[in-house]
C-alpha positions as CSV (number, residue, x, y, z in Angstrom):
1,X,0.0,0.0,0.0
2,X,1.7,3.1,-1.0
3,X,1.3,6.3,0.9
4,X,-1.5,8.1,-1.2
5,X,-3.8,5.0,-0.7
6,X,-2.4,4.7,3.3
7,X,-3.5,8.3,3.5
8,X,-7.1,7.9,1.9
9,X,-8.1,5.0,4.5
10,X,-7.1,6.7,7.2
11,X,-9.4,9.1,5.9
12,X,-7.4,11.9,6.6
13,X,-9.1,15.8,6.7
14,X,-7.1,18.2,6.1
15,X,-7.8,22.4,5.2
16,X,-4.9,23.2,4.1
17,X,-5.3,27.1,2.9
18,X,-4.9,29.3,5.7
19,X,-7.8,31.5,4.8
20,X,-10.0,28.7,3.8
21,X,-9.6,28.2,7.6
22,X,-10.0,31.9,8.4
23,X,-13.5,31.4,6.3
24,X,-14.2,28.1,7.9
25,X,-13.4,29.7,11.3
26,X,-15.1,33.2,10.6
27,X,-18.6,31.0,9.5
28,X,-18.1,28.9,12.9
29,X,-18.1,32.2,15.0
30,X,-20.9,34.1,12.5
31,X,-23.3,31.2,12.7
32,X,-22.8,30.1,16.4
33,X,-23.3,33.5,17.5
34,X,-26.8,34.1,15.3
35,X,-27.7,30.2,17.1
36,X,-27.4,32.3,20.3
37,X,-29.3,35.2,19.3
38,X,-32.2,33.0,18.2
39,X,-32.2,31.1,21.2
40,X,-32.3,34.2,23.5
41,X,-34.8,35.9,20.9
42,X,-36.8,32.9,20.9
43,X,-40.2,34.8,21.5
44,X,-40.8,35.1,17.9
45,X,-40.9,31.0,17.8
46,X,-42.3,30.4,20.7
47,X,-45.6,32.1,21.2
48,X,-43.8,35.9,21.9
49,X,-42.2,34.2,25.0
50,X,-38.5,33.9,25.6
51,X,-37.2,30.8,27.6
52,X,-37.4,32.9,31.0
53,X,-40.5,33.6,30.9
54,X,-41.1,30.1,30.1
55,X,-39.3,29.2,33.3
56,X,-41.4,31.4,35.0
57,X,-44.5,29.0,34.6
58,X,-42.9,26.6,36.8
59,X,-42.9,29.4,40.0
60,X,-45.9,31.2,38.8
61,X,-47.5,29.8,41.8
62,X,-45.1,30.9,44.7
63,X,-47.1,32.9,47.8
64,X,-43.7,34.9,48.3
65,X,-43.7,37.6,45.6
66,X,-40.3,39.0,46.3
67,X,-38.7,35.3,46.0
68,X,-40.9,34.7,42.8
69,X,-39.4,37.9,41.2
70,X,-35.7,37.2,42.2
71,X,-35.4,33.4,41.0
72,X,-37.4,35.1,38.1
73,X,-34.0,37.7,37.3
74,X,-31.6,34.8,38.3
75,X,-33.1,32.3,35.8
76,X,-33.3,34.8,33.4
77,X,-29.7,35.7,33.8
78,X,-28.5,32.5,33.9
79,X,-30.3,31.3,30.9
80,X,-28.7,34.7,29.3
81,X,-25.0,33.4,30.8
82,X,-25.6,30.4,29.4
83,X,-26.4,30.8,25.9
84,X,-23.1,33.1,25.4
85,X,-20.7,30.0,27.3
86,X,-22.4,27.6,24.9
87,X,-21.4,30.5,22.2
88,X,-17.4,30.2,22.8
89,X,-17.9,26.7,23.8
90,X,-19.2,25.2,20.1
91,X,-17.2,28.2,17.9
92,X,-13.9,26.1,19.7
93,X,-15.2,22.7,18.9
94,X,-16.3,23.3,15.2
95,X,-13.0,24.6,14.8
96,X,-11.0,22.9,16.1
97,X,-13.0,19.7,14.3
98,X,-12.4,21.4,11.3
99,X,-9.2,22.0,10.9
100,X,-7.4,19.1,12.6
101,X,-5.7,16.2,10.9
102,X,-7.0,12.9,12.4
103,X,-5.5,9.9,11.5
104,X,-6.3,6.5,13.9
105,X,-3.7,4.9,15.3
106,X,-3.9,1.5,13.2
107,X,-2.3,3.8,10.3
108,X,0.2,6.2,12.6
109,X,3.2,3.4,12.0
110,X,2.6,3.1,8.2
111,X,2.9,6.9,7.8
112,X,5.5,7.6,10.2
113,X,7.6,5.3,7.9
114,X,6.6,7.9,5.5
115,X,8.7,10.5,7.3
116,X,5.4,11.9,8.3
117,X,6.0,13.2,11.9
118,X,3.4,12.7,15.2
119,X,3.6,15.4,17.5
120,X,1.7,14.2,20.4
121,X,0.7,10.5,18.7
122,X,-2.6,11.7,17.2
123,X,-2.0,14.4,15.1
124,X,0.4,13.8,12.2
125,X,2.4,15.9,9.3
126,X,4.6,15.5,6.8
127,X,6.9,18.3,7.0
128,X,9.9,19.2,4.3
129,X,12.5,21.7,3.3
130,X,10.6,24.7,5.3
131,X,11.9,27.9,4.9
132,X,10.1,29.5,7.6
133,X,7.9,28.8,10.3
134,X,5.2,30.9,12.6
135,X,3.9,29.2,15.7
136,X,0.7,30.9,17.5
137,X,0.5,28.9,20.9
138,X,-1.2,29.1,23.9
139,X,-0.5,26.4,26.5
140,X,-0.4,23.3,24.9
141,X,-2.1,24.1,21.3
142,X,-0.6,25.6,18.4
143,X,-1.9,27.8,15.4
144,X,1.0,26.9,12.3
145,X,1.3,28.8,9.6
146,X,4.3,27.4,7.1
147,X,6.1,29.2,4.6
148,X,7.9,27.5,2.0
149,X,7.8,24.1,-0.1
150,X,5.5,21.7,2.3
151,X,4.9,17.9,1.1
152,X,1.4,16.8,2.3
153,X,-0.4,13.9,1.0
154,X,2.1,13.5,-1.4
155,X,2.2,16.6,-3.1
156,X,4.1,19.9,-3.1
157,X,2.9,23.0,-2.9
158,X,4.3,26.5,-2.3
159,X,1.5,28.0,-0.5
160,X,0.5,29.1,3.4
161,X,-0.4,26.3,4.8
162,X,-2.3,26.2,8.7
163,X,-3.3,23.7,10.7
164,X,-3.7,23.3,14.6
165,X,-1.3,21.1,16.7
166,X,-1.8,19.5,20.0
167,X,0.0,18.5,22.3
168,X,0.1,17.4,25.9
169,X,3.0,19.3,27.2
170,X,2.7,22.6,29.0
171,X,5.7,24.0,27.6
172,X,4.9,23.7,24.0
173,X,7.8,25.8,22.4
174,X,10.1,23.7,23.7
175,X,8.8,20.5,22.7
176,X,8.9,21.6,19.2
177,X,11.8,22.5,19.1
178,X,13.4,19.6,20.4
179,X,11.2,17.0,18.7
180,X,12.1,15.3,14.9
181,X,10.4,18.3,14.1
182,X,13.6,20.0,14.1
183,X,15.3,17.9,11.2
184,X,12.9,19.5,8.8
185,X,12.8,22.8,10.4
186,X,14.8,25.9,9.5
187,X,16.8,26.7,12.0
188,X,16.1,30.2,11.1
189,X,13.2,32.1,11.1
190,X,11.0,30.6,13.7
191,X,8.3,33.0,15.6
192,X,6.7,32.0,18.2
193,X,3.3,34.2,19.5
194,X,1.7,34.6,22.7
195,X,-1.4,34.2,21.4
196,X,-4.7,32.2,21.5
197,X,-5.4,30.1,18.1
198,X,-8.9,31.4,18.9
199,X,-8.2,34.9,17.7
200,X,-10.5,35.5,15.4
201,X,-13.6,34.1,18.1
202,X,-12.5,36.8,20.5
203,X,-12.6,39.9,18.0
204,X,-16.2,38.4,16.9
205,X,-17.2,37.7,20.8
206,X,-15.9,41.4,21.7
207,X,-17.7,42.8,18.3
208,X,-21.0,41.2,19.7
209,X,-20.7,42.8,22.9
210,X,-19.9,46.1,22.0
211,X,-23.5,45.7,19.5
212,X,-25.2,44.3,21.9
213,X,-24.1,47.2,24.7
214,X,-24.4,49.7,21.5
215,X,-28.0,48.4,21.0
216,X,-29.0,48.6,24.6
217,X,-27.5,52.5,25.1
218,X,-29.2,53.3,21.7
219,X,-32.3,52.5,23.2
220,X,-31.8,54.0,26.8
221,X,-31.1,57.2,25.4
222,X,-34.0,57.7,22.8
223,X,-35.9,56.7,25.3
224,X,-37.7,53.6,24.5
225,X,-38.6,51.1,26.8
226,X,-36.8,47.9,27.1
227,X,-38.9,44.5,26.6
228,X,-41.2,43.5,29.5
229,X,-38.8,40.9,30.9
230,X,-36.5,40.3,34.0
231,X,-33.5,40.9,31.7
232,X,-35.1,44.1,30.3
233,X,-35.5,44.9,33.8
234,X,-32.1,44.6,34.4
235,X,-30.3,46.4,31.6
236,X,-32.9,49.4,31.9
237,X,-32.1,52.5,34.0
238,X,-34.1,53.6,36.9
239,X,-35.0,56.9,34.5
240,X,-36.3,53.9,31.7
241,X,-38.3,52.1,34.4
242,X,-39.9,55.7,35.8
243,X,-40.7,56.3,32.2
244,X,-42.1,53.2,31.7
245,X,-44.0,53.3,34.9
246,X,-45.5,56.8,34.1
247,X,-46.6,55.5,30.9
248,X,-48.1,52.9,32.2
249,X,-50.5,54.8,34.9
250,X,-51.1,57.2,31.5
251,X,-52.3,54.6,29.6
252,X,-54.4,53.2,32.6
253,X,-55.6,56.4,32.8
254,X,-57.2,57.1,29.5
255,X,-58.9,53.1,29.5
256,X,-60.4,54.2,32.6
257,X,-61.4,57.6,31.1
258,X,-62.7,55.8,27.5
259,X,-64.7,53.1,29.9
260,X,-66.8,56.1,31.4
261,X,-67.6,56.9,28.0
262,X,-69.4,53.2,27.0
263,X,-70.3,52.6,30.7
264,X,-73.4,55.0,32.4
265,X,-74.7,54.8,35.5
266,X,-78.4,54.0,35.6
267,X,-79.0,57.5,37.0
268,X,-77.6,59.1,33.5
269,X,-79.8,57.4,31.5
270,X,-83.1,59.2,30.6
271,X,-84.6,56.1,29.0
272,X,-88.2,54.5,30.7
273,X,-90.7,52.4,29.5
274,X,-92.7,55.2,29.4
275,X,-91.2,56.6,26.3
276,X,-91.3,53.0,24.6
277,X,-94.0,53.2,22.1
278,X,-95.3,49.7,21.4
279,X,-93.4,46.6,21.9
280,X,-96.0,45.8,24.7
281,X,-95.0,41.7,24.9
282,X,-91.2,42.8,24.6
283,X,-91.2,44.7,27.6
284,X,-93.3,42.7,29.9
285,X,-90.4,40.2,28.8
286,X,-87.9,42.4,29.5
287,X,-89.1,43.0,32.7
288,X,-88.9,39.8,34.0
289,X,-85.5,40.2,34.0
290,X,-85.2,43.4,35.1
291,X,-87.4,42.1,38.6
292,X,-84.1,39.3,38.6
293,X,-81.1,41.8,38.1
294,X,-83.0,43.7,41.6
295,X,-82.7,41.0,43.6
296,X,-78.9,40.4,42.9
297,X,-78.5,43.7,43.2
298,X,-80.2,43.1,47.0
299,X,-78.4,40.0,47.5
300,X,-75.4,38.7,45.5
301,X,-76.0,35.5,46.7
302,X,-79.8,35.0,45.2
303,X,-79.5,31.8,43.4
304,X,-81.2,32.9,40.1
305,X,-79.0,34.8,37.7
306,X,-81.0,37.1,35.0
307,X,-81.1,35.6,31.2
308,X,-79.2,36.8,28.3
309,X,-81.3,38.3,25.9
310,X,-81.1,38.2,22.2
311,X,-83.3,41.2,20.5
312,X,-83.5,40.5,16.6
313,X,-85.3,42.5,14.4
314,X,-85.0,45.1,11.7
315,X,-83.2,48.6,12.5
316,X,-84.5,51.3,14.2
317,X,-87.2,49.4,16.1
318,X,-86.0,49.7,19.9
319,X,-83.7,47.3,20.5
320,X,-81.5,49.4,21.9
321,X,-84.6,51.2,23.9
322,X,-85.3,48.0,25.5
323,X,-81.6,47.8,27.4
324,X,-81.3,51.2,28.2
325,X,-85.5,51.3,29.8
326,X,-84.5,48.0,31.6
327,X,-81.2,49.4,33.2
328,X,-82.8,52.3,34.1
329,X,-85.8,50.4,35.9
330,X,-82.8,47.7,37.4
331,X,-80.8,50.4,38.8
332,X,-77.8,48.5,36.8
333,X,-74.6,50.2,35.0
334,X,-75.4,49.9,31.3
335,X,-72.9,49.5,28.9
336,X,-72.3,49.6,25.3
337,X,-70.3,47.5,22.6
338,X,-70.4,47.0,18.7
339,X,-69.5,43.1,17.7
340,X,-67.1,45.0,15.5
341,X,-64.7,46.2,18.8
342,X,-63.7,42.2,19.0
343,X,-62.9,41.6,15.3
344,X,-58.9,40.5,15.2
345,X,-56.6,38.5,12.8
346,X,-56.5,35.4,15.1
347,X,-58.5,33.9,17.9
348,X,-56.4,34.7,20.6
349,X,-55.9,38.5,19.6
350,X,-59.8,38.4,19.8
351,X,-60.1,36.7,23.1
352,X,-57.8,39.1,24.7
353,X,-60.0,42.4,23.8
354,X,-63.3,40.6,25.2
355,X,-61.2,39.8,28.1
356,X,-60.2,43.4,28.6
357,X,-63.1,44.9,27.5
358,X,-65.1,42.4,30.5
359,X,-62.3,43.4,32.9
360,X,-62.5,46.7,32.3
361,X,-66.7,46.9,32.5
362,X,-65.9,45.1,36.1
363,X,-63.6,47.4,37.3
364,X,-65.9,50.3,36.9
365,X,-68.8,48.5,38.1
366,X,-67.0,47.1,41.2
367,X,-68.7,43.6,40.2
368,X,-72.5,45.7,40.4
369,X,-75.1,44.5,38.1
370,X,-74.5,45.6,34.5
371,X,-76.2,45.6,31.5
372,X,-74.2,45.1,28.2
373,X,-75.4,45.9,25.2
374,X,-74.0,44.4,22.4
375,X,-75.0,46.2,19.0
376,X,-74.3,44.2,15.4
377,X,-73.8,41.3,17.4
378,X,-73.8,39.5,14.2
379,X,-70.3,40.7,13.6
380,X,-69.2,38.4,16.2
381,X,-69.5,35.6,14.2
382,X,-69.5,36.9,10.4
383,X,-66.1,35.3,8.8
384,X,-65.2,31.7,8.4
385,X,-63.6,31.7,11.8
386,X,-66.6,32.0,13.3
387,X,-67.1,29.1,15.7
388,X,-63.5,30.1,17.0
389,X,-64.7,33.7,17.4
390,X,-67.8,32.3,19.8
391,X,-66.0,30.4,21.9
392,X,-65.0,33.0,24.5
393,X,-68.6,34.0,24.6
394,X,-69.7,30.5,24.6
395,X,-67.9,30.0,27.8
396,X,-69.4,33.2,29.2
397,X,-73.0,32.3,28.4
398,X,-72.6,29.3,30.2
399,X,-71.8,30.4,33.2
400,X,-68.7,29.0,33.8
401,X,-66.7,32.6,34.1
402,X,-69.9,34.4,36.3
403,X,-66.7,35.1,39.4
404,X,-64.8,36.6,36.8
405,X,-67.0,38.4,35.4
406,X,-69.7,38.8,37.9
407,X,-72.9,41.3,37.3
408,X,-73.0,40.8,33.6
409,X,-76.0,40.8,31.7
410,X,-75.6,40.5,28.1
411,X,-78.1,41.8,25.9
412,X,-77.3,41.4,22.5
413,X,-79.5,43.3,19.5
414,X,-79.0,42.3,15.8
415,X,-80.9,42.6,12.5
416,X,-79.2,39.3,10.4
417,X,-79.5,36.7,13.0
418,X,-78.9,34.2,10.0
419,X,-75.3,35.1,10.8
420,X,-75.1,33.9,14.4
421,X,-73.5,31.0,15.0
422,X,-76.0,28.5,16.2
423,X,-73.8,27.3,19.1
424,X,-75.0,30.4,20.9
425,X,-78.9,30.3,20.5
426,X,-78.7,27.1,23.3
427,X,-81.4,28.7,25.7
428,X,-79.2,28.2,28.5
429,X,-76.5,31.4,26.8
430,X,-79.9,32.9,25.6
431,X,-82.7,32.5,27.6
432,X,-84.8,35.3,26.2
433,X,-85.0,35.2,22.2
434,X,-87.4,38.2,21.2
435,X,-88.7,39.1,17.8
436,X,-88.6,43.5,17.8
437,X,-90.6,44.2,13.9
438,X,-92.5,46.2,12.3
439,X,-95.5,47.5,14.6
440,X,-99.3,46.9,14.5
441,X,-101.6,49.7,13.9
442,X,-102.2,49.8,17.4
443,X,-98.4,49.9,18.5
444,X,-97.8,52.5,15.2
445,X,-100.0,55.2,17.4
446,X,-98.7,54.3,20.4
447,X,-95.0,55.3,19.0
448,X,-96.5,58.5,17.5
449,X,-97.8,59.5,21.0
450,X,-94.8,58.7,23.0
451,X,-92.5,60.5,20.2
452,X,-94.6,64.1,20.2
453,X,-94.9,64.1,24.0
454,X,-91.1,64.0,23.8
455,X,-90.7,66.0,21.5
456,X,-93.0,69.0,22.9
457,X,-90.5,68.4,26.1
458,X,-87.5,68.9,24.0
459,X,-88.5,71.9,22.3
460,X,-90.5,73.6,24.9
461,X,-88.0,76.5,24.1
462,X,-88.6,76.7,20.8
463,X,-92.6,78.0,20.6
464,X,-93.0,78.5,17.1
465,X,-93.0,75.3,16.1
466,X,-96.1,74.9,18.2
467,X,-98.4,78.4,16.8
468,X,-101.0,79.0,19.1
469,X,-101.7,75.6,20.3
470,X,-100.8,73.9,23.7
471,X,-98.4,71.0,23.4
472,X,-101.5,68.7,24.5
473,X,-103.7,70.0,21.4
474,X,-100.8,70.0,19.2
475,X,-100.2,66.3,20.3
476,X,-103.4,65.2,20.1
477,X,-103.8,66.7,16.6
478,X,-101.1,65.9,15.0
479,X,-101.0,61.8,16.6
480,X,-104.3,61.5,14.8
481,X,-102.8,63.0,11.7
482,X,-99.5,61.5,11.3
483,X,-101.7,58.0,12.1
484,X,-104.2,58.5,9.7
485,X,-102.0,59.4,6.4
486,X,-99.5,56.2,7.3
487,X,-102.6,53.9,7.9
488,X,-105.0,55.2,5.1
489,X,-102.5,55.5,2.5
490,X,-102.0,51.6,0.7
491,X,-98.8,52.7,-0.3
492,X,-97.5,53.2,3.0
493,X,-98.4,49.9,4.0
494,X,-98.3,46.4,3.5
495,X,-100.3,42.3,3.2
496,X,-98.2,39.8,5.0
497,X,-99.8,37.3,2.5
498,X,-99.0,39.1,-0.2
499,X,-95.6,38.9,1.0
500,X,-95.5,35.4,2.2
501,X,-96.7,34.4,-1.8
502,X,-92.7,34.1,-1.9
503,X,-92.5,31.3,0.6
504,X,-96.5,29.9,0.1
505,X,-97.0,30.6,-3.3
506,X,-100.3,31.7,-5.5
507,X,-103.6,30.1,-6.1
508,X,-104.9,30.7,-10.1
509,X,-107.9,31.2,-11.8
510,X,-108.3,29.5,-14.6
511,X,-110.9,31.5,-16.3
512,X,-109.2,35.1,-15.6
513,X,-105.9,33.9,-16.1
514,X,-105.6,35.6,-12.4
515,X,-103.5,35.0,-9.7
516,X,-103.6,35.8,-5.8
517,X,-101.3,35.2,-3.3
518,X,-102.4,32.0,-1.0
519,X,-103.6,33.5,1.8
520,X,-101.4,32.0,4.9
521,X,-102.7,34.5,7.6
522,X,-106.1,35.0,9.0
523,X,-106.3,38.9,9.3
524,X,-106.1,39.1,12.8
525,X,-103.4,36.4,13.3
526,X,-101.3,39.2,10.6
527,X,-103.2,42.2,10.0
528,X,-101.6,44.6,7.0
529,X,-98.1,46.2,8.7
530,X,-97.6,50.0,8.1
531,X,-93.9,50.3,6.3
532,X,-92.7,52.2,9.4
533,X,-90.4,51.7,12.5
534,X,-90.1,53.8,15.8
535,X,-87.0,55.2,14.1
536,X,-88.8,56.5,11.3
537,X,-91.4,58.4,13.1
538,X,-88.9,60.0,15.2
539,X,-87.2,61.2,11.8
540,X,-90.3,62.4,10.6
541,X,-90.9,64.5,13.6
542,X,-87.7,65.5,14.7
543,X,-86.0,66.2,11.6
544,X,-87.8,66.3,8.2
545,X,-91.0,67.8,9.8
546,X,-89.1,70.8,11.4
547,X,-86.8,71.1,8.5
548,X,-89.6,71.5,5.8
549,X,-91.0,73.9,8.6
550,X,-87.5,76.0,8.9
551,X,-87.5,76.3,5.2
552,X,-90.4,78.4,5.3
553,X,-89.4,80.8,7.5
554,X,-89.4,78.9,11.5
555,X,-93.0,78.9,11.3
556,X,-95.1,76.6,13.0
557,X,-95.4,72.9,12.1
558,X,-98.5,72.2,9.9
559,X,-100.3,69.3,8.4
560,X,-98.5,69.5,4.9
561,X,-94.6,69.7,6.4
562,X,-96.2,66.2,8.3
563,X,-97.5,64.9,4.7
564,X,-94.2,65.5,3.0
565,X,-92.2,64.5,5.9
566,X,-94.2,61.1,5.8
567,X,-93.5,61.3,2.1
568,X,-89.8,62.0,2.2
569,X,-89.2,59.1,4.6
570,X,-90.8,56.4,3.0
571,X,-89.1,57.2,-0.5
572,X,-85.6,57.1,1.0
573,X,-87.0,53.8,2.9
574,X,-88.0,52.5,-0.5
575,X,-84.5,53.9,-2.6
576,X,-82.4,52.0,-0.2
577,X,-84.5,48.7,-0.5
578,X,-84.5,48.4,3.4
579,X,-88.3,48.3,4.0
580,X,-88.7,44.9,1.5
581,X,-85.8,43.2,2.3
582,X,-86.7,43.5,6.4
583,X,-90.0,42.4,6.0
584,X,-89.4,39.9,4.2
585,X,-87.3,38.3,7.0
586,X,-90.1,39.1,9.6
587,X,-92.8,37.2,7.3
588,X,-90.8,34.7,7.4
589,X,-90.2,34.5,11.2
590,X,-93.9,35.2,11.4
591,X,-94.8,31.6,9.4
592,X,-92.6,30.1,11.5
593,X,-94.5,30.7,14.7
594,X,-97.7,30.8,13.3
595,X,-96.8,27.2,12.0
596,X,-98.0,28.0,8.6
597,X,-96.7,26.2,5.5
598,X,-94.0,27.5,3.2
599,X,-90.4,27.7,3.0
600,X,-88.2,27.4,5.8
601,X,-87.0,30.0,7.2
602,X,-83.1,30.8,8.6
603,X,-84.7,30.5,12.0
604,X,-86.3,27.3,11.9
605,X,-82.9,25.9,13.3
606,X,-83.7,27.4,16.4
């Protein structure tokens, strides 16, 4: 076996260049120290939590705070230690790995007959007519860099050549020196260095911590606030905690100021059932649970807690009348939320605003009796994630999380309940479903009263609107008006059957060629429905009436500005498709009860 193939089975790697080893070397350092910077920046992979705070699970628990908080700082610091020994630690292995000839000991004997030369029996060279030699040791390890025509693995070459010796003498000058080395060595021109052979890691290590203290000082003097952890803890300032600390207590300060704004006291709000026009069986519903919310409010520990209420039912019809009349009769804090205000990109970003949004309605309540209001509640649950976007509510509804959120009394008001999620209509999350549609004749002029007697109140500053009359004759007139043009114009109303023919169908005359709409409802199970809602008739007296009025020169409301307010407001109604398209849904809901045949409505799940 000749010494090439000798020197293939042993296997033998060697990196001969010097700055291929400066590369390998320089990629060791670069890529051990990014490994460490991932590991302690970890909270991008891991949920936004770096491995302290992970350890900080495991003593969560702990009744001594103050011990909690230190092992807290010493695990964090340790783990931070830690990571940077494990830094030097690998950078040394990997290169020393990589640029060390290894050759086992079955195949020393061959090579040494080779003239190849062992320095401390494991690591072996073949060494020739070298004009000049530079040694880097420390201890008992040497850096080599060669000068000169070298023969390795059987070839010549001219070039720098490096590679790391050990040995396991102290005294490693001398030992080279007076090994066989020295037949092959100038005796000239020999350097030796007090120096590490892990130069280049000890530039890179000081480079990182000049950054890192760089970064930290960047930050401490444009004032921004170090991450929320025990190590940002301790590389900020006292003046960076003070400033954190005062923006904290600001930013307390303004979600207590914005809760005042969505949360009342019962005593602001002007709302009774009094001023309710209508909705007769809604309220005696609604009541019920108001009688309930009293008693906790007497005794926290009553055993009965008030039902969740879903109002559905087209806009502008009192839903949101309803919650505000029963908190007012309750004596409870009322509150108010959009389904919109808990939209997020993920489920947990959602979670975490109901949670603070709950938390902060308790804090201001002091656990009292609340009523929340929850407006487009169908935007709860209106993308594809919305089974995930119900569960927190779920849980709610259920009464699992009454202690932490105690009080609450969800009334939630909608006008596409065909976008709820199902899961929520179990009668145990809402026990109180109630229909809020278009209103009878009878309920119509009960709205129109309640609206003018307000409105008198309102504008008892403002005489001219009334001429000569008192507000009682001016009431009284101008109810039987306003009632008599929507009732006795056809136009302004409409026949549920003729609507239902959509769902029921037509019967046909074969003679005429004729067809009528099957007729579903007996006329007092669905009398003919005025196209109007409590909303409208507030426009139509607040606003347009007034308005037509003003145009004329502030005199007093007459008959006409009524008849082309009336007129105004059912054309916009009728531009904007809403009147059709809303009862259309209440026919529907209206079959359903009345166990009539047709279609199936989005309801009939319920």
């Amino acid at each position: 076996m000749n010494f090439q193939e000798q020197i293939n089975k042993a296997k033998i790697t060697l990196f001969g260049n010097i700055w291929i080893v400066r590369l390998i070397k320089l990629l060791c350092y670069v890529g051990c120290g990014f490994l460490a910077w991932l590991i302690w920046k970890s909270e991008y992979i891991f949920g936004k939590q770096t491995p302290a705070q992970v350890f900080k699970t495991y003593i969560r628990d702990w009744n001594t705070k103050n011990v909690n908080d230190l092992l807290y700082n010493l695990l964090t610091i340790g783990c931070f230690l830690a990571i940077i020994g494990l830094y030097f630690y690998l950078s040394g292995k990997l290169v020393e790995w990589l640029t060390t000839i290894n050759i086992p000991a079955s195949q020393q004997d061959k090579i040494f007959q080779e003239k190849v030369y062992s320095v401390d029996g494991k690591n072996n060279y073949s060494v020739k007519k070298v004009d000049s030699l530079e040694i880097t040791g420390f201890r008992n390890s040497a850096y080599v860099t060669c000068q000169g025509i070298i023969s390795l693995q059987n070839k010549q070459s001219s070039k720098q050549i490096a590679f790391v010796i050990h040995s396991h003498r102290q005294n490693l000058q001398e030992y080279l020196v007076g090994n066989k080395f020295k037949d092959h060595l100038p005796s000239t021109n020999i350097y030796f260095r007090e120096k590490t052979f892990l130069t280049w890691q000890k530039i890179l290590a000081a480079v990182l911590v000049v950054a890192c203290g760089g970064f930290f000082l960047n930050r401490y003097l444009k004032g921004k606030a170090f991450p929320e952890t025990a190590i940002g803890d301790v590389l900020s300032g006292e003046n960076d905690r003070q400033r954190r600390q005062a923006q904290e207590e600001e930013k307390a300060q303004k979600e207590a100021e914005e809760r005042k704004k969505y949360i009342v006291n019962s005593g602001d709000i002007d709302t009774t059932w009094n001023q309710i026009g209508g909705l007769k069986v809604a309220k005696e519903r609604m009541k019920d649970n108001v009688n309930l919310i009293k008693r906790k409010r007497q005794n926290k520990d009553f055993p009965v807690e008030p039902e969740h209420v879903l109002l559905y039912g087209p806009p502008g019809t009192g839903k949101t009348l309803l919650a505000q009349a029963a908190a007012k009769d309750s004596g409870a804090f009322f509150a108010y939320a959009t389904g919109g205000q808990f939209s997020g990109k993920d489920r947990r970003e959602r979670e975490e605003k109901i949670h603070m949004f709950l938390n902060g309605v308790v804090k201001e309540t002091k656990g009292d009796p609340c009523i929340l209001l929850i407006d487009e509640f169908e935007k709860m649950t209106d993308d594809e994630n919305s089974r995930q976007k119900c569960t927190e509510w779920n849980t709610i509804m259920d009464g699992i999380d009454k202690k932490k959120f105690p009080g609450i009394v969800i009334v939630a008001a909608t006008n596409k309940a065909e976008q709820i999620d199902l899961a929520l209509f179990r009668s145990e999350r809402f026990g109180k479903k109630l229909l809020i549609s278009f209103p009878e004749k009878k309920e119509l002029k009960d709205i129109i009263t309640v609206t003018l007697d307000k409105f008198c109140e309102d504008c008892k500053n403002w005489p001219v609107f009334f001429g000569n009359k008192s507000k009682a004759a001016f009431t009284k007139e101008f109810t039987d008006y306003i009632f008599k043009e929507i009732t006795e114009t056809k136009e302004y109303e409409i026949d549920p059957n003729e609507l239902a023919a959509g769902t029921a169908g037509y019967d046909y005359d074969d003679k005429t060629g004729k067809r009528t709409p099957k007729k579903v409802f007996d006329e007092d199970e669905a009398p003919p429905r005025p196209l109007f809602v409590g909303a409208d008739i507030k426009k139509i007296i607040y606003k347009e009436a007034p308005a037509i009025a003003t145009a004329r020169g502030e005199k007093a409301i007459t008959k006409d500005d009524f008849k082309k307010a009336i007129r105004n407001t059912f054309e916009y109604n009728r531009s904007q498709g809403l009147q059709q398209k809303e009862m259309l849904k209440f026919i529907q809901e209206l079959i359903r009860i009345k166990g009539k045949k047709g279609t199936p409505s989005w309801w009939d799940f319920y």
